[in-house]
Backbone as a chain_set.jsonl record, in Angstrom:
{"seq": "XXXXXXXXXXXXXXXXXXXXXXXXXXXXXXXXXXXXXXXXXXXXXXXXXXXXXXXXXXXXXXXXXXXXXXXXXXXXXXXXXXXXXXXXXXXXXXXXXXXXXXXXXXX", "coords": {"N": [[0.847, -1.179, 0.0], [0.462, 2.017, -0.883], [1.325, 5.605, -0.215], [0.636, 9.072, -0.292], [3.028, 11.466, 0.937], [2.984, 14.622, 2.171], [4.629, 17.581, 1.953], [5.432, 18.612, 4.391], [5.355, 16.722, 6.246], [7.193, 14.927, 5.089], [9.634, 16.896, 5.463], [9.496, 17.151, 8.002], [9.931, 14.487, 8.848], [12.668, 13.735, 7.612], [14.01, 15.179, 8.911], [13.729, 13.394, 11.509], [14.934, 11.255, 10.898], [17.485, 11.915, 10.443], [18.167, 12.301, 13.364], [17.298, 10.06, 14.441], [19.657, 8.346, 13.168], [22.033, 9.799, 14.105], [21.641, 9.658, 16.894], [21.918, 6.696, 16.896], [24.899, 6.388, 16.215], [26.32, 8.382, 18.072], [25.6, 6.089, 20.32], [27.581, 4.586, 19.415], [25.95, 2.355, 18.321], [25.507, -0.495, 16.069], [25.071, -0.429, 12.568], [21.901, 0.555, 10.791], [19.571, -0.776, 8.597], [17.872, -0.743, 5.781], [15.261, -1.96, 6.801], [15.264, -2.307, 9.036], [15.461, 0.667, 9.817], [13.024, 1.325, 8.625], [11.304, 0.345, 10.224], [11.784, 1.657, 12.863], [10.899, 3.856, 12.408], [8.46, 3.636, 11.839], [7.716, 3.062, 15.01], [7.733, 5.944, 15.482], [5.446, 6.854, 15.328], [5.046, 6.671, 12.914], [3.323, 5.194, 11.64], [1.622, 4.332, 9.1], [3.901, 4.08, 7.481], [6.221, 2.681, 4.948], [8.859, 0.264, 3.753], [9.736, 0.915, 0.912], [9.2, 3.589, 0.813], [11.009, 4.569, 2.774], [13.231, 4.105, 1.415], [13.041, 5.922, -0.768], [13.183, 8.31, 0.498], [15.503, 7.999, 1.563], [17.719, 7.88, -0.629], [16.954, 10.197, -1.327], [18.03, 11.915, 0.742], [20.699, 11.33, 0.672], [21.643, 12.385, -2.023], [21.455, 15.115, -0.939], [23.542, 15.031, 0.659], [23.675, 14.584, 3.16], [23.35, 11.544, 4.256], [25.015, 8.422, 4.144], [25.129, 5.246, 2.388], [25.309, 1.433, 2.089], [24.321, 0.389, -1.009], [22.689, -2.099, -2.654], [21.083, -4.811, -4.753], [18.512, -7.107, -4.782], [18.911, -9.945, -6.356], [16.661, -11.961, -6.455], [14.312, -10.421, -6.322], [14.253, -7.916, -6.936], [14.273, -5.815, -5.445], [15.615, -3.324, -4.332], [18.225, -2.365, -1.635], [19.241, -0.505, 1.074], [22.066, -0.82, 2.743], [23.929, -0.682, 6.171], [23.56, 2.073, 6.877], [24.158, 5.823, 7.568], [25.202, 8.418, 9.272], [26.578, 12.159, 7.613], [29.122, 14.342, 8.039], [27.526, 16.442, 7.495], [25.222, 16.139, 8.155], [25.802, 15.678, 10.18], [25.586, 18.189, 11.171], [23.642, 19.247, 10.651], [21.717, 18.239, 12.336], [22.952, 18.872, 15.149], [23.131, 21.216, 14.763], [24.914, 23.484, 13.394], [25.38, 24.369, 11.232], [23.543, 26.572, 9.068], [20.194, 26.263, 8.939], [18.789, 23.458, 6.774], [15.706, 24.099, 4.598], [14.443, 21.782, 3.766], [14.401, 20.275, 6.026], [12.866, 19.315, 8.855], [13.328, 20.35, 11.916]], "CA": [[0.0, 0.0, 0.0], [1.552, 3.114, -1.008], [-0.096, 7.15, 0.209], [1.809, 10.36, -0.648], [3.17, 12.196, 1.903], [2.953, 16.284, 2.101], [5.778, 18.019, 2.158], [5.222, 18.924, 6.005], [5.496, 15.383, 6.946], [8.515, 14.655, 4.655], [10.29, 17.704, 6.068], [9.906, 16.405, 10.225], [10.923, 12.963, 8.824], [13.795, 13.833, 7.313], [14.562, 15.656, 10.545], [13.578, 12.431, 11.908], [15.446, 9.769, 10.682], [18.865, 12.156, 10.619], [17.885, 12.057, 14.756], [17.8, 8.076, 14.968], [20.89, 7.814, 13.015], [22.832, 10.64, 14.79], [21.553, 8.498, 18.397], [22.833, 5.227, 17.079], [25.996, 6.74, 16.19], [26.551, 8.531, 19.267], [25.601, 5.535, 21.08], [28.262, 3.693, 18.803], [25.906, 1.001, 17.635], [25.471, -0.474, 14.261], [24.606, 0.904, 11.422], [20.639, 0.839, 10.462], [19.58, -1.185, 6.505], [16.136, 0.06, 5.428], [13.98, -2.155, 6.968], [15.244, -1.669, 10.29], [14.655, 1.967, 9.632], [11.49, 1.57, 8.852], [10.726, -0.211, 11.529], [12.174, 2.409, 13.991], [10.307, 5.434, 12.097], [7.169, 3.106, 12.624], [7.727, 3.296, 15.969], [7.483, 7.066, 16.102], [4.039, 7.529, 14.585], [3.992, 6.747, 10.947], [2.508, 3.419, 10.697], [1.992, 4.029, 7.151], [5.22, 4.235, 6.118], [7.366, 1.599, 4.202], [10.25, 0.273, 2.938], [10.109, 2.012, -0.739], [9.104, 5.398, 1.045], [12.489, 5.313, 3.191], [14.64, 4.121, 0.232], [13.115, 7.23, -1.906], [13.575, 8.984, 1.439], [17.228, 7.948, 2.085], [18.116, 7.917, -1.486], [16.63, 11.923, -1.569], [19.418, 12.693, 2.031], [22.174, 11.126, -0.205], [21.823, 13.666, -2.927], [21.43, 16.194, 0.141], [24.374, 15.17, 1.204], [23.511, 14.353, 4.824], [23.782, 10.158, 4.536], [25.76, 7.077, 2.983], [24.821, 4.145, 2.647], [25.703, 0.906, 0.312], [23.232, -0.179, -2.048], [22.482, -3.519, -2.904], [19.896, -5.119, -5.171], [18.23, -8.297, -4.647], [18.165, -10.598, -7.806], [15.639, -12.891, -6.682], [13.408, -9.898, -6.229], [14.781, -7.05, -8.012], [14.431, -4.662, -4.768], [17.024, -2.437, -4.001], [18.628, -2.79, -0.471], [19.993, 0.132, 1.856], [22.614, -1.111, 4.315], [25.217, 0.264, 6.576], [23.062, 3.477, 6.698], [25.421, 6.706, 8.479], [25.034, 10.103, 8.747], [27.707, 12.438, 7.025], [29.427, 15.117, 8.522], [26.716, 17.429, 6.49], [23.962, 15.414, 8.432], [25.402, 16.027, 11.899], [25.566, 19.566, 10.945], [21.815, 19.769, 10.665], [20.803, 17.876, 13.953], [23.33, 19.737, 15.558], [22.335, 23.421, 13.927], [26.17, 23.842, 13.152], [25.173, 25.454, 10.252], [22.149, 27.147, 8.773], [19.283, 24.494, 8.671], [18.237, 23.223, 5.246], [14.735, 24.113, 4.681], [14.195, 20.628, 3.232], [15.152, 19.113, 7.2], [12.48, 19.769, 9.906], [14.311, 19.639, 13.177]], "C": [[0.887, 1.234, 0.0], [0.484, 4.742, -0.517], [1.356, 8.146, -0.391], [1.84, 10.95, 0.652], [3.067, 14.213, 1.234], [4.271, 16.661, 2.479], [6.282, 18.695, 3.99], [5.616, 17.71, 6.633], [6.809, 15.449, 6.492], [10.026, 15.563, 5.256], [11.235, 17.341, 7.457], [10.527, 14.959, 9.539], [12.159, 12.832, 8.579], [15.015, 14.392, 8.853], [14.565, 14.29, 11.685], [14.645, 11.213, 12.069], [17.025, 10.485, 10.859], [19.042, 12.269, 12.621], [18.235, 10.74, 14.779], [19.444, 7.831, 14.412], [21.874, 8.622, 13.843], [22.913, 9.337, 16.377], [22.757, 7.208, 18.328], [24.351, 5.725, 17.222], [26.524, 7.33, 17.385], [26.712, 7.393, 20.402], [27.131, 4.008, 20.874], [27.721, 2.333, 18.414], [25.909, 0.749, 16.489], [24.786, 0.107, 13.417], [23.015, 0.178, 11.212], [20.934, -0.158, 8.934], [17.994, -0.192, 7.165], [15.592, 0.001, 6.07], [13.965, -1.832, 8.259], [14.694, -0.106, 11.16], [13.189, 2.11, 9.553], [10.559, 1.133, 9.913], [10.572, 1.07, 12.755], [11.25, 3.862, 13.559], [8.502, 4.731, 12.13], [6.704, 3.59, 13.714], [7.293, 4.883, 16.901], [6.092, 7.803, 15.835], [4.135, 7.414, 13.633], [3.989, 5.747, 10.891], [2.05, 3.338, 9.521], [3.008, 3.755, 6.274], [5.444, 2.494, 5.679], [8.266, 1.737, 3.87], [10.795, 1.37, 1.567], [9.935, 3.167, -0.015], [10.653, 5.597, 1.584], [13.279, 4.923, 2.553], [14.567, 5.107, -0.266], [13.742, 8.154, -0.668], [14.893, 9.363, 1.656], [18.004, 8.67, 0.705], [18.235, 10.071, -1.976], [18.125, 12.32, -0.625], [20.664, 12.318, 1.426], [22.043, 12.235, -1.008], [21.522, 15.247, -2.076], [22.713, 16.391, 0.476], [25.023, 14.65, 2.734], [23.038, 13.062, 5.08], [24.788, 9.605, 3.388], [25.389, 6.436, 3.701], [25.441, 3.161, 1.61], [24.091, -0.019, 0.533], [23.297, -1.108, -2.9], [21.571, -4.095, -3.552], [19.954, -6.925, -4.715], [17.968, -9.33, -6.0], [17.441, -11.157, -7.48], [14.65, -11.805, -7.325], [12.974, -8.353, -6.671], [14.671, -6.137, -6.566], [15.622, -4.181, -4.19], [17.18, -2.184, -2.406], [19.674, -1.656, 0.204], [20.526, -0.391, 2.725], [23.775, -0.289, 4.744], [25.044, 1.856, 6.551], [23.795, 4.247, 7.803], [25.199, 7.992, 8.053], [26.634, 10.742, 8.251], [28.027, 13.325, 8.209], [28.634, 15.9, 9.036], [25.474, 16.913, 7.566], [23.896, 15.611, 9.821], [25.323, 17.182, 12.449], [23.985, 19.973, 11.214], [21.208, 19.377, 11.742], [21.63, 19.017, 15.043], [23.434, 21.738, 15.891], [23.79, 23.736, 14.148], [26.146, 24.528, 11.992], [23.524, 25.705, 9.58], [21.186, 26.319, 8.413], [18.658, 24.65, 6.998], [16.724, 23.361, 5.689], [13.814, 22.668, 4.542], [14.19, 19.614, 4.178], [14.147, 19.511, 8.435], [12.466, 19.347, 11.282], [13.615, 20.455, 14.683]], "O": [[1.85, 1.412, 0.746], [-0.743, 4.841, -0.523], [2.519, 7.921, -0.727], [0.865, 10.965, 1.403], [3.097, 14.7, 0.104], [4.929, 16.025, 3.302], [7.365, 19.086, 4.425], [6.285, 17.805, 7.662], [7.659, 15.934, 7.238], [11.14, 15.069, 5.43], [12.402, 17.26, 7.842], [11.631, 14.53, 9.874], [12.842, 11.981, 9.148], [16.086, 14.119, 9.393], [15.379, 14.26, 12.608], [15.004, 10.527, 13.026], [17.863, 9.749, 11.38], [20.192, 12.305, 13.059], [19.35, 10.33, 15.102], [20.295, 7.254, 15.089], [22.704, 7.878, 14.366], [23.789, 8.55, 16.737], [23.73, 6.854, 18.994], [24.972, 5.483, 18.257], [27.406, 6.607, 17.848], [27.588, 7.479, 21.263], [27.498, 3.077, 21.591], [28.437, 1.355, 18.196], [26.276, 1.61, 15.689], [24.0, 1.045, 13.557], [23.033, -0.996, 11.582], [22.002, -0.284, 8.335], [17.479, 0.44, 8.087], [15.042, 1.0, 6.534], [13.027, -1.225, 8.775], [14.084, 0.2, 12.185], [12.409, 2.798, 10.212], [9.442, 1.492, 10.285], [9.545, 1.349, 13.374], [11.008, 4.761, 14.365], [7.527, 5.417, 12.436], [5.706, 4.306, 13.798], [6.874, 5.098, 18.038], [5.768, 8.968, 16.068], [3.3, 8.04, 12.979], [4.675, 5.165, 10.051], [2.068, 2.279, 8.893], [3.127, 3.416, 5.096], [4.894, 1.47, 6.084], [8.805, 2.812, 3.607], [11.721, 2.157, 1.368], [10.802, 3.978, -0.34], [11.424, 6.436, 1.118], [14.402, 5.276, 2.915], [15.636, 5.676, -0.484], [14.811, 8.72, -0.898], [15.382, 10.474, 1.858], [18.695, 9.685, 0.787], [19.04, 10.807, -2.545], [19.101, 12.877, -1.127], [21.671, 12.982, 1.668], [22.467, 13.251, -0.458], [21.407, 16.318, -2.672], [23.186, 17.518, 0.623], [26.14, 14.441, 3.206], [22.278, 13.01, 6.047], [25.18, 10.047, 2.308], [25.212, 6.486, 4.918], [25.965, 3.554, 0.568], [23.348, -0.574, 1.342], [23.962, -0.97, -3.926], [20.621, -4.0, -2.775], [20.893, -7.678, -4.454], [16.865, -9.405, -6.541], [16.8, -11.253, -8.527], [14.176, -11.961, -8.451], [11.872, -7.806, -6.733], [15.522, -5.294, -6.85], [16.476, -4.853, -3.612], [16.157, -1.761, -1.868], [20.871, -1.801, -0.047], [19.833, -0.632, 3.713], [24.429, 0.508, 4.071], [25.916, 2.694, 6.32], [24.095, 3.663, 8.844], [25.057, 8.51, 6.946], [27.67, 10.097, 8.413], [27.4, 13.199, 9.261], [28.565, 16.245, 10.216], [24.63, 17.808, 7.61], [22.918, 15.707, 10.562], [25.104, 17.447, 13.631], [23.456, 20.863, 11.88], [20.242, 19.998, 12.187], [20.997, 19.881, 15.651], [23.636, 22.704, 16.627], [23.984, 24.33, 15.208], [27.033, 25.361, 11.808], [22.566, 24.946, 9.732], [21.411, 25.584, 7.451], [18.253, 25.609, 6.341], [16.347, 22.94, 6.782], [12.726, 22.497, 5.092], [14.065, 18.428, 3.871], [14.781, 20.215, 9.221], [11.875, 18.387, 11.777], [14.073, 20.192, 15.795]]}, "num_chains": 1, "name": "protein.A"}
């Protein structure tokens, strides 16, 4: 089941998910894949989401700048596989407010 999000939602999530990964990292645990992610952004109130929303999701904060990850496809199943998800520098900049917040990040 797929829904569109509003750009209001997508905003706080993005602010969202660069929060959980900042935590783990701080806390020094492992790195996040997708589904785990999605699991954990479940957890905070969007029981709608899915997998494909936080790949387009993640895939959007890479060309932001503010994650890496490696990307993996599945041949059985052709879906494409975020693992080893990590915030950048650029990413701890924005939870942090080390520099001027991207409008695109609602923190």
């Amino acid at each position: 089941m797929s829904y569109e999000l509003d750009t209001a939602v997508l905003r706080v999530m993005r602010g969202d998910i660069l929060k959980l990964l900042k935590g783990r990292h701080d806390a020094q645990q492992s790195r996040m894949d997708d589904v785990a992610l999605t699991h954990a952004l479940q957890s905070l109130a969007y029981e709608r989401i899915n997998v494909f929303i936080v790949v387009t999701m993640l895939q959007d904060m890479k060309d932001r700048g503010f994650v890496r990850y490696e990307q993996r496809r599945d041949h059985m199943t052709g879906r494409i596989r975020l693992e080893k998800i990590e915030l950048t520098s650029a990413g701890r900049d924005q939870v942090e407010e080390n520099v001027k917040r991207d409008p695109a990040v609602g923190l």
